[in-house]
PDB file of N, CA, C and O in Angstrom:
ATOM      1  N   UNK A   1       2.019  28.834  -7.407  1.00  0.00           N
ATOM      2  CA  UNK A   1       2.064  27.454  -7.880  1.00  0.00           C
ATOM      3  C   UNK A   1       2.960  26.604  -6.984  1.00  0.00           C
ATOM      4  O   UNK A   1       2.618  25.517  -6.521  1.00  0.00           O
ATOM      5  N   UNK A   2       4.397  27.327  -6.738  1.00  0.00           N
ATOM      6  CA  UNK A   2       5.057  26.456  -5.841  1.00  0.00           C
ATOM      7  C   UNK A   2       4.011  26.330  -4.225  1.00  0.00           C
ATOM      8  O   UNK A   2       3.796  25.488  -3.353  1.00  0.00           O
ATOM      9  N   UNK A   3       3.735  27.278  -4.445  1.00  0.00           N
ATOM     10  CA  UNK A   3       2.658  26.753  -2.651  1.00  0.00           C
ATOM     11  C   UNK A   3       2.082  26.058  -2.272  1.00  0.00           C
ATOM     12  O   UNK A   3       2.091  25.659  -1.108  1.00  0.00           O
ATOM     13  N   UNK A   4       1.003  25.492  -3.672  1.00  0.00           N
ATOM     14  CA  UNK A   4       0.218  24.774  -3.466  1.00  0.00           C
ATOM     15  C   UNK A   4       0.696  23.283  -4.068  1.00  0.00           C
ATOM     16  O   UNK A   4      -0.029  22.298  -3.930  1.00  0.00           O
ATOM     17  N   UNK A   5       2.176  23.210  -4.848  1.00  0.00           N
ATOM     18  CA  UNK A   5       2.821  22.033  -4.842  1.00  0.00           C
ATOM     19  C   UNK A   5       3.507  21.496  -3.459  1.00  0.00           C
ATOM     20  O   UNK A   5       3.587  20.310  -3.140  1.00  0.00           O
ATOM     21  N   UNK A   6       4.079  22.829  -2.555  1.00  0.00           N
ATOM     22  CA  UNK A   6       4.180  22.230  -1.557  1.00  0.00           C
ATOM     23  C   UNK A   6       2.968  21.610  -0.562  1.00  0.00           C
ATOM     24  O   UNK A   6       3.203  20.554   0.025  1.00  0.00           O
ATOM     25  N   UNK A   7       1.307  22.467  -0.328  1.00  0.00           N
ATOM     26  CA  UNK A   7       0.978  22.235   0.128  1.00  0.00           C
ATOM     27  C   UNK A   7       0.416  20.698   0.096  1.00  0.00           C
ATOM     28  O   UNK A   7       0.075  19.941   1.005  1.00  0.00           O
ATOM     29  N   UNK A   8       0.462  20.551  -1.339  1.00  0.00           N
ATOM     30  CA  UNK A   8       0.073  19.029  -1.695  1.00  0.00           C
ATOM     31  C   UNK A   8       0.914  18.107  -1.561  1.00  0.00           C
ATOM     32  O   UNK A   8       0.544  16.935  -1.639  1.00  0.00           O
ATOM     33  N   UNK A   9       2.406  18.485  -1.300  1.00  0.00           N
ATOM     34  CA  UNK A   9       3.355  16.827  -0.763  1.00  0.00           C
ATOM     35  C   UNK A   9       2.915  17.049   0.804  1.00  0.00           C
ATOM     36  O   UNK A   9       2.537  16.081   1.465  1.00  0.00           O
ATOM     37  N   UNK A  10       2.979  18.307   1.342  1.00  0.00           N
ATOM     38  CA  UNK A  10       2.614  17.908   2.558  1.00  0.00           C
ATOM     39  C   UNK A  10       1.424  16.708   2.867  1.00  0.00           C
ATOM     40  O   UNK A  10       1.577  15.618   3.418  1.00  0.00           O
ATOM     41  N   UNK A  11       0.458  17.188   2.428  1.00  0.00           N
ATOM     42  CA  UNK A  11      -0.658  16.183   2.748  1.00  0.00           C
ATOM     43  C   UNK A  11      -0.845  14.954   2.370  1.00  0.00           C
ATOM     44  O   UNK A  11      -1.735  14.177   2.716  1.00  0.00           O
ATOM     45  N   UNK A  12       0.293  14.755   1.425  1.00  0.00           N
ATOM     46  CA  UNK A  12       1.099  13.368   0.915  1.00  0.00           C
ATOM     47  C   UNK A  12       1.396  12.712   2.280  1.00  0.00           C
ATOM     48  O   UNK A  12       0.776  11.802   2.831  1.00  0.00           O
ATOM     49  N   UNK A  13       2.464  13.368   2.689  1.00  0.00           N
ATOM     50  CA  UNK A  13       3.214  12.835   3.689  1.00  0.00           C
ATOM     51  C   UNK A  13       2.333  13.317   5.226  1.00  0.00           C
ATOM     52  O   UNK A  13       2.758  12.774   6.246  1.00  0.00           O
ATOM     53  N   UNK A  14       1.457  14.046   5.344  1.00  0.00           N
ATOM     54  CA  UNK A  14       0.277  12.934   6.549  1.00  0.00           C
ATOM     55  C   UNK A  14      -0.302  12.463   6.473  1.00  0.00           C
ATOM     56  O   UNK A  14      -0.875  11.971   7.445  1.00  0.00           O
ATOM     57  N   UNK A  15      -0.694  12.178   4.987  1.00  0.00           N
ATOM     58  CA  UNK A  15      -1.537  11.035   4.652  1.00  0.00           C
ATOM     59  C   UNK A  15      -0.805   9.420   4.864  1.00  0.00           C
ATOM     60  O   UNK A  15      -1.397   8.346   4.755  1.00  0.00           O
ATOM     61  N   UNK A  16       0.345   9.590   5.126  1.00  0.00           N
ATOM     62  CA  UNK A  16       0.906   8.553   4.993  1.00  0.00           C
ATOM     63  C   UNK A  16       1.216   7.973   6.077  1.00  0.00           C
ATOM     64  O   UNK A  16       1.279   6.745   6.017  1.00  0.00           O
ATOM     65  N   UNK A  17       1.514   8.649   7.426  1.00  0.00           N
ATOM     66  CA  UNK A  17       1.175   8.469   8.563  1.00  0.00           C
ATOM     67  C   UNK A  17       0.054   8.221   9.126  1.00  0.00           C
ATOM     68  O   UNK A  17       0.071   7.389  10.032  1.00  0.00           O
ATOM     69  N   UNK A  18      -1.353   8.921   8.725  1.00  0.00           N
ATOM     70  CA  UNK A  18      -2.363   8.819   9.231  1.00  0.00           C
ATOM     71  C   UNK A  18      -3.344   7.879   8.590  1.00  0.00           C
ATOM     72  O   UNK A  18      -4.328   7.477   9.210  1.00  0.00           O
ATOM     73  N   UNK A  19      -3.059   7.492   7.233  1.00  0.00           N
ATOM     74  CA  UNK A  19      -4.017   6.422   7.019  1.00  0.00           C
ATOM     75  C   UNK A  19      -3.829   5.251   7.234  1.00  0.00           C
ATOM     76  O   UNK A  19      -4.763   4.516   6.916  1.00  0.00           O
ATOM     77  N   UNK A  20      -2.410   4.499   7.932  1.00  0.00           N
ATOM     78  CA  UNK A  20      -2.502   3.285   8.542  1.00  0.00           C
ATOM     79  C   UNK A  20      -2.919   3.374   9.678  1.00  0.00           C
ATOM     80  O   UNK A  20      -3.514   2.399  10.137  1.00  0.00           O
ATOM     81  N   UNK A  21      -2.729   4.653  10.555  1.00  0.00           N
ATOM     82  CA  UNK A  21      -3.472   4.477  11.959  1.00  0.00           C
ATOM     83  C   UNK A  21      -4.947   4.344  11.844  1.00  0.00           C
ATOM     84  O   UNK A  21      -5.614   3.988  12.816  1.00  0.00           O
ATOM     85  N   UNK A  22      -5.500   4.626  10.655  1.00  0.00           N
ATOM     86  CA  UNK A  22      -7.097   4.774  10.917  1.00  0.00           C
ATOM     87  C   UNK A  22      -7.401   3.403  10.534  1.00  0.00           C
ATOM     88  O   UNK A  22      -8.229   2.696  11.109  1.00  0.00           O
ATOM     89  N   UNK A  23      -6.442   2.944   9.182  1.00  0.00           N
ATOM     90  CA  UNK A  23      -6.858   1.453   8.270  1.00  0.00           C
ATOM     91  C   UNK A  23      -6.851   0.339   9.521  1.00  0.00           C
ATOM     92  O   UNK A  23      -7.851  -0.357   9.696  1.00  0.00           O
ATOM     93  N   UNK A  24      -5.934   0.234  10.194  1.00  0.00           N
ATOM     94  CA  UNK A  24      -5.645  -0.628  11.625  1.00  0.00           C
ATOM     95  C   UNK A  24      -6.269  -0.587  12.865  1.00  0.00           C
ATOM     96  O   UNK A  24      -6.270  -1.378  13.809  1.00  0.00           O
ATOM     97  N   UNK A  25      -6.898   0.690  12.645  1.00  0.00           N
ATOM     98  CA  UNK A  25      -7.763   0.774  13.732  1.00  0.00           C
ATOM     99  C   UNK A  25      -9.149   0.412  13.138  1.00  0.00           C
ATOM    100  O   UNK A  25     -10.058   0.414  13.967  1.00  0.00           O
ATOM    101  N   UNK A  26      -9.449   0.136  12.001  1.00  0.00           N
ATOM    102  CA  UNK A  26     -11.063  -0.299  11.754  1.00  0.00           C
ATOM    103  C   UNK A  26     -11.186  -1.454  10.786  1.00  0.00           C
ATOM    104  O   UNK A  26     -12.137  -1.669  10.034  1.00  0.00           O
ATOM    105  N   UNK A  27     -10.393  -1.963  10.880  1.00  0.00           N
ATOM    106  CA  UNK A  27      -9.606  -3.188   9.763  1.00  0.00           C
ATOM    107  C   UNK A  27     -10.575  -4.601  10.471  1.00  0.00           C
ATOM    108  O   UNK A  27     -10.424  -4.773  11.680  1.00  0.00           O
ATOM    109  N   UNK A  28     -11.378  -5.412   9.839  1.00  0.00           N
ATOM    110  CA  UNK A  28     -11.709  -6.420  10.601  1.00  0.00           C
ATOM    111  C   UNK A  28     -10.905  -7.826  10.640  1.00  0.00           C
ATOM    112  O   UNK A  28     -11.076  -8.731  11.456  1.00  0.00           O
ATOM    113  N   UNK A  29      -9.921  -7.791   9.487  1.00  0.00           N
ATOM    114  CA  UNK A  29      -9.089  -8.725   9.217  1.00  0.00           C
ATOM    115  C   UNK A  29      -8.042  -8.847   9.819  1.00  0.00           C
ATOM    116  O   UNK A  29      -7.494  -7.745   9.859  1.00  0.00           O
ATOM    117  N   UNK A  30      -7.214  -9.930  10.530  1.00  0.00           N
ATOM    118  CA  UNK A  30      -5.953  -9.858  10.055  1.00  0.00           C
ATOM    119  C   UNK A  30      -4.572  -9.387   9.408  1.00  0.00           C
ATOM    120  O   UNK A  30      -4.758  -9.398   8.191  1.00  0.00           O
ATOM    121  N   UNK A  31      -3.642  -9.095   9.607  1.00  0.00           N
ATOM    122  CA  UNK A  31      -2.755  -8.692   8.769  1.00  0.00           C
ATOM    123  C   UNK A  31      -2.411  -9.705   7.845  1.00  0.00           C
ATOM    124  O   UNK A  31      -2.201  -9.341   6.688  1.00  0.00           O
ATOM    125  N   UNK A  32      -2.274 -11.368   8.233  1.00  0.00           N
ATOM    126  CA  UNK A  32      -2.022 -12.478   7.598  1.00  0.00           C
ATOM    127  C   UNK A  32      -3.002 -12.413   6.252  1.00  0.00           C
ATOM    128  O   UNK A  32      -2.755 -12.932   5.164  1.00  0.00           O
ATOM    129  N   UNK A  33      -3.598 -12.021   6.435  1.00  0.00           N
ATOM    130  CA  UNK A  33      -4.855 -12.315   5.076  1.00  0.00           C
ATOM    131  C   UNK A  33      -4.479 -11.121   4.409  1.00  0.00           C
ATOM    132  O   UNK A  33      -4.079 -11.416   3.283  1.00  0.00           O
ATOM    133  N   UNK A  34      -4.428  -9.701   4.650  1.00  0.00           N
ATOM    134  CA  UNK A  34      -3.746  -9.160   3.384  1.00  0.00           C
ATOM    135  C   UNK A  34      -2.646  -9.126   3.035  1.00  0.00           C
ATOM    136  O   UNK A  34      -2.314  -8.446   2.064  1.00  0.00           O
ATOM    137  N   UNK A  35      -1.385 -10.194   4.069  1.00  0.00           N
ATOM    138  CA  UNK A  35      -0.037 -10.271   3.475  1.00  0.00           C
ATOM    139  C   UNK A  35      -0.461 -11.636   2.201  1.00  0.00           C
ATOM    140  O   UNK A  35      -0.310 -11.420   0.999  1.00  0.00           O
ATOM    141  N   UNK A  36      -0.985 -12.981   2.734  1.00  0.00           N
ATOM    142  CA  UNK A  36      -1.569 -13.734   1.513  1.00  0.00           C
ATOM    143  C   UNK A  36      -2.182 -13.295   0.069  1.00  0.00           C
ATOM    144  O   UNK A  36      -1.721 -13.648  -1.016  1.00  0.00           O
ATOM    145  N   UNK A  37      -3.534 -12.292   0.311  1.00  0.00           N
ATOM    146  CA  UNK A  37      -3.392 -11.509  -1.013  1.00  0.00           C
ATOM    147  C   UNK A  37      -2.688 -11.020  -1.896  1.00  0.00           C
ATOM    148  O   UNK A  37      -2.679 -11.190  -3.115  1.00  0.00           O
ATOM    149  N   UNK A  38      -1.527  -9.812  -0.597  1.00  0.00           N
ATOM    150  CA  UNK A  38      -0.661  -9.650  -2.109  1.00  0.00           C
ATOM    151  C   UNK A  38       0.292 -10.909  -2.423  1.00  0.00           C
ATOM    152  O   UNK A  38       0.583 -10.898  -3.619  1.00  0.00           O
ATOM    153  N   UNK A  39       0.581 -11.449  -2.080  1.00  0.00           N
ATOM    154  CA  UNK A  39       1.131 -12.852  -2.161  1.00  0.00           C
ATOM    155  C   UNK A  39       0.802 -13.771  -3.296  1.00  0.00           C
ATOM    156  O   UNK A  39       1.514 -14.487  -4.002  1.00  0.00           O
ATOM    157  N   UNK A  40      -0.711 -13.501  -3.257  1.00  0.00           N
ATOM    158  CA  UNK A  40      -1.220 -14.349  -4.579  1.00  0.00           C
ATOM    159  C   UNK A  40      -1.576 -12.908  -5.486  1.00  0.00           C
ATOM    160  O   UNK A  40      -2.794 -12.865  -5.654  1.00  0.00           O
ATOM    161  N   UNK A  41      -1.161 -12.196  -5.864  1.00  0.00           N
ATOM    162  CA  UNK A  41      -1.433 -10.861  -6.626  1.00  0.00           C
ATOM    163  C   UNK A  41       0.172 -10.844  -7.242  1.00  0.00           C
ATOM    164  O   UNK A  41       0.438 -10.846  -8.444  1.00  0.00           O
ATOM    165  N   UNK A  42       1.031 -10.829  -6.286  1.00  0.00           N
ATOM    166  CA  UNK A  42       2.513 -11.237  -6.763  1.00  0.00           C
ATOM    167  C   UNK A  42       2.868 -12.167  -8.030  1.00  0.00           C
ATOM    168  O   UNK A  42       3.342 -12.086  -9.163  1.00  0.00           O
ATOM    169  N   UNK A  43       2.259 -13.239  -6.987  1.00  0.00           N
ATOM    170  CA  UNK A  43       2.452 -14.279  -7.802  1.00  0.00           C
ATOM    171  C   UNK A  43       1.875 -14.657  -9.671  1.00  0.00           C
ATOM    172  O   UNK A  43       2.476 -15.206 -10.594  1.00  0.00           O
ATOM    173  N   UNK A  44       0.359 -14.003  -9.572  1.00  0.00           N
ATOM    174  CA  UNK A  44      -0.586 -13.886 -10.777  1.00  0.00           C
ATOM    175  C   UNK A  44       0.342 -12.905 -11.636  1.00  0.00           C
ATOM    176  O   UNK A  44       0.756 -13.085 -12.781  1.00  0.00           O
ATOM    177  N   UNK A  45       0.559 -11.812 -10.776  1.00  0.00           N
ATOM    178  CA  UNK A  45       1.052 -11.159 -12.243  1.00  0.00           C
ATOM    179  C   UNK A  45       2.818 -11.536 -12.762  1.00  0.00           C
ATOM    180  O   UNK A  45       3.494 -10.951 -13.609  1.00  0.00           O
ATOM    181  N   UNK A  46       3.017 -12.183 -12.285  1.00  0.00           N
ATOM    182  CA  UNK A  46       4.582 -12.629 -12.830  1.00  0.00           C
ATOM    183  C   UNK A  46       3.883 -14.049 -13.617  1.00  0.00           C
ATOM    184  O   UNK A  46       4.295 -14.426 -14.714  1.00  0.00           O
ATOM    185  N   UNK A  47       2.796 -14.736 -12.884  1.00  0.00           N
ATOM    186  CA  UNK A  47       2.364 -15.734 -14.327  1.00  0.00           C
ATOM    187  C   UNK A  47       2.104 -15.165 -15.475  1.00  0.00           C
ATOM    188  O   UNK A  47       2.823 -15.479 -16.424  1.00  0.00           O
ATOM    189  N   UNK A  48       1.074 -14.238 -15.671  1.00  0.00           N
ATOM    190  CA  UNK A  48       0.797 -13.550 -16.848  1.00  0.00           C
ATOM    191  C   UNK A  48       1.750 -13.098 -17.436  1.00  0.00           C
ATOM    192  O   UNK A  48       1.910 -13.388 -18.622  1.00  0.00           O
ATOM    193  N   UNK A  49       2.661 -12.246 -16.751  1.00  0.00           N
ATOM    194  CA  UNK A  49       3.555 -11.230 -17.421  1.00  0.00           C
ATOM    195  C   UNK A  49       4.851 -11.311 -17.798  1.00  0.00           C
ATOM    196  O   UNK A  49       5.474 -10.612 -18.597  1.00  0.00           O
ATOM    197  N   UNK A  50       5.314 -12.548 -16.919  1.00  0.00           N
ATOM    198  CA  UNK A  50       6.586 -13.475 -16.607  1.00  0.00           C
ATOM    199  C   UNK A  50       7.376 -12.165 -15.824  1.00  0.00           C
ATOM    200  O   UNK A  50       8.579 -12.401 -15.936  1.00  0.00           O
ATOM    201  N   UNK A  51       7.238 -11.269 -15.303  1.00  0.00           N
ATOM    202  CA  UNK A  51       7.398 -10.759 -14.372  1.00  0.00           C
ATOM    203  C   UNK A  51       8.478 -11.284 -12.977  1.00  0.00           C
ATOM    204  O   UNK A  51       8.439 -12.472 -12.658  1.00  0.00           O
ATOM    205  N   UNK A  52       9.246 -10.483 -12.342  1.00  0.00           N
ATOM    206  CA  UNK A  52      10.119 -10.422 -11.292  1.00  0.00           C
ATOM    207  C   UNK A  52      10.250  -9.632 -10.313  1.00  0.00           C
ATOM    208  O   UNK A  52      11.267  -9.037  -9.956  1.00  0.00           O
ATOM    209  N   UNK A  53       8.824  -9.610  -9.696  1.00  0.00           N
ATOM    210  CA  UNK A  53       8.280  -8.939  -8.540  1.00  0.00           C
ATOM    211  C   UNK A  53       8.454  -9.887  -7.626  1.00  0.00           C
ATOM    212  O   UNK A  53       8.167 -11.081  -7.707  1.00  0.00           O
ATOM    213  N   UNK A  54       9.044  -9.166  -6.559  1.00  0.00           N
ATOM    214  CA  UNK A  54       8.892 -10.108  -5.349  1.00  0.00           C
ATOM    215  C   UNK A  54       8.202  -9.239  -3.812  1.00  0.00           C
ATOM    216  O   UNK A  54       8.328  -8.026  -3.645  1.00  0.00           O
ATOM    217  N   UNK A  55       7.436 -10.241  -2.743  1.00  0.00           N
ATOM    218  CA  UNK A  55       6.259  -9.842  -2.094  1.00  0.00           C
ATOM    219  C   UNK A  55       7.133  -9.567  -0.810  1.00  0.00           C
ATOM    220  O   UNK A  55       7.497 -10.586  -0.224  1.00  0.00           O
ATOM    221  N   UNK A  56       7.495  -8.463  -0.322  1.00  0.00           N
ATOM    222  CA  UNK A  56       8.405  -8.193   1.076  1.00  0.00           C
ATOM    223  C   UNK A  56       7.511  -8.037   1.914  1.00  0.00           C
ATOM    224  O   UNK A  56       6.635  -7.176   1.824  1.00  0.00           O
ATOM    225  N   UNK A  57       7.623  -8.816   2.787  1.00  0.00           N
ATOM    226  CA  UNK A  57       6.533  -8.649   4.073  1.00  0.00           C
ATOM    227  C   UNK A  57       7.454  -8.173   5.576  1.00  0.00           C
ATOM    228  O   UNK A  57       6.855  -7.997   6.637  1.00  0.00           O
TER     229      UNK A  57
END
């Protein structure tokens, strides 16, 4: 059991390296346009929720 808990953070942590190299390499957008999204995703859910999230870019 511990083996396969380790084997699964491992692949956590190259997944985490390796899926921005692939997302950036086939991405047709901008980075500006998905920093704006979460931006307005930020913003929506602190209207609804009255929420104190803030968007670090």
């Amino acid at each position: 059991m511990g083996r396969l808990l380790s084997l699964a953070l491992l692949a956590l942590v190259a997944m985490a390296f390796v899926a921005p190299a692939a997302s950036t390499a086939h991405n047709c957008y901008p980075y500006s346009q998905y920093e704006a999204l979460g931006k307005f995703a930020v913003n929506r859910y602190n209207e609804q929720n009255h929420g104190n999230l803030y968007f670090v870019a």
